[in-house]
C-alpha positions in Angstrom: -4.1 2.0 16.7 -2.9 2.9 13.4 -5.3 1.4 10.4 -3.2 0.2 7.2 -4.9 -0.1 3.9 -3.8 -2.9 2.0 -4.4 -3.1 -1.9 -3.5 -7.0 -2.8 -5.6 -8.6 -5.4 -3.9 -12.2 -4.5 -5.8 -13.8 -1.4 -3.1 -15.8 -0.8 -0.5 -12.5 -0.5 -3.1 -10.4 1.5 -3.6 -13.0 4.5 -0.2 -12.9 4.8 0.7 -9.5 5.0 -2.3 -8.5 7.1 -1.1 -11.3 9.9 2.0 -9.5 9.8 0.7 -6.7 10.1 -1.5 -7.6 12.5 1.1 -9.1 15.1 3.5 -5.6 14.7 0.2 -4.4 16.7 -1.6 -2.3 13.6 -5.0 -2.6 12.6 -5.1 -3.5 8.7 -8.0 -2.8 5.8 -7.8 -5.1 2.9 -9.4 -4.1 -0.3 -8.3 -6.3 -3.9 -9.1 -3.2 -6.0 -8.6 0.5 -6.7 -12.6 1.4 -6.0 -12.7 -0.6 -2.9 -10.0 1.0 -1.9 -11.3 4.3 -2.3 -14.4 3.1 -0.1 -12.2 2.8 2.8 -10.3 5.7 2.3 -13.1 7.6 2.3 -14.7 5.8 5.3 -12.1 5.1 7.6 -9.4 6.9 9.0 -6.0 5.3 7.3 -2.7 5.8 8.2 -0.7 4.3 5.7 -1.6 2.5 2.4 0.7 -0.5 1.2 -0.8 -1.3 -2.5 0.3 -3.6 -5.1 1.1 -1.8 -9.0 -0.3 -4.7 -10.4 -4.2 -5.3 -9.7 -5.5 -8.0 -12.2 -6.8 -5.3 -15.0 -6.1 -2.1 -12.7 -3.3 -0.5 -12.0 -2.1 0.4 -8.7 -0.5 3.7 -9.6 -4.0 5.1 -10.3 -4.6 4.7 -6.5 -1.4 6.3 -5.8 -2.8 9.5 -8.0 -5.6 9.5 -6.2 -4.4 9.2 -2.6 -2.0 11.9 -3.1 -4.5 14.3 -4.6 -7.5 13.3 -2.2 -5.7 12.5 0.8 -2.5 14.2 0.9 -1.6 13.2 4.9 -1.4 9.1 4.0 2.1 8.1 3.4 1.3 5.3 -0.2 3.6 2.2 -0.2 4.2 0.7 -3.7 4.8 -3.1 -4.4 5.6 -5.0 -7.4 6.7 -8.0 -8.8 7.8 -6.6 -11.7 9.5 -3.0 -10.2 12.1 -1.1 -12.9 13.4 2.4 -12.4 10.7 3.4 -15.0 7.6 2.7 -12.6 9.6 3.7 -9.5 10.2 6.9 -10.7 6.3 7.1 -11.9 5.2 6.0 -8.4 7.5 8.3 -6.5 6.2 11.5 -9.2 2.6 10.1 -8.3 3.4 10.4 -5.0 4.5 7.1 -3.5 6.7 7.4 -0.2 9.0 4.3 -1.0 8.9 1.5 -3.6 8.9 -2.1 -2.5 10.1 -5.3 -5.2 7.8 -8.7 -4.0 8.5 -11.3 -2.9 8.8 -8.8 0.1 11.3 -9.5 2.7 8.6 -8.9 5.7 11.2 -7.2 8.1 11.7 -4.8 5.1 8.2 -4.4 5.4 8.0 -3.8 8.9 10.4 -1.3 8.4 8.9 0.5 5.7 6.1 0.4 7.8 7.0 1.7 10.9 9.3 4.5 9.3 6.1 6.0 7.4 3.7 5.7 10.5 6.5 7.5 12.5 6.3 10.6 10.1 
């Protein structure tokens, strides 16, 4: 079963989208931060990352940077409120697969999804 990592600092948001992604049959990893985040990348094997830009004081892009240089296999889903050309350019330069505006239509997710987990 394919593990997702999601990076959602809002509670609320995260249940959500982890019981979606939960009933499309994947296995999910929540973390609310960039440095948890990088716990379970290091400690599980992820398939995917869907992460918020926006992380209370942190920024999601930095995780982006870091996934891309540190583990160069996992396909990086970017999510925002607030999504311009401007930070979807920066995502996609940082390595981001696909850029994502909330409130997220959840079948677009579940395409996203399954289009990165296919390869």
């Amino acid at each position: 079963m394919a593990l997702i990592l999601l990076v959602e600092d809002e509670h609320l948001v995260a249940r959500t989208f982890m019981r979606v992604m939960h009933a499309l049959g994947y296995g999910c990893a929540w973390a609310s931060d960039v440095a948890s985040a990088l716990v379970i990348l290091r400690e599980q094997p992820v398939s995917l990352i869907v992460t918020d830009v926006h992380l209370g004081d942190e920024n999601g892009l930095d995780l982006v940077e870091r996934a891309s240089v540190d583990h160069p296999a996992v396909p990086v889903i970017v999510m925002s409120g607030r999504l311009d050309e401007r930070m979807r350019a920066a995502a996609h330069a940082l390595g981001a697969v696909q850029c994502l505006s909330k409130p997220i239509d959840l079948s677009s997710l579940k395409c996203a999804i399954e289009e990165h987990l296919r390869g």
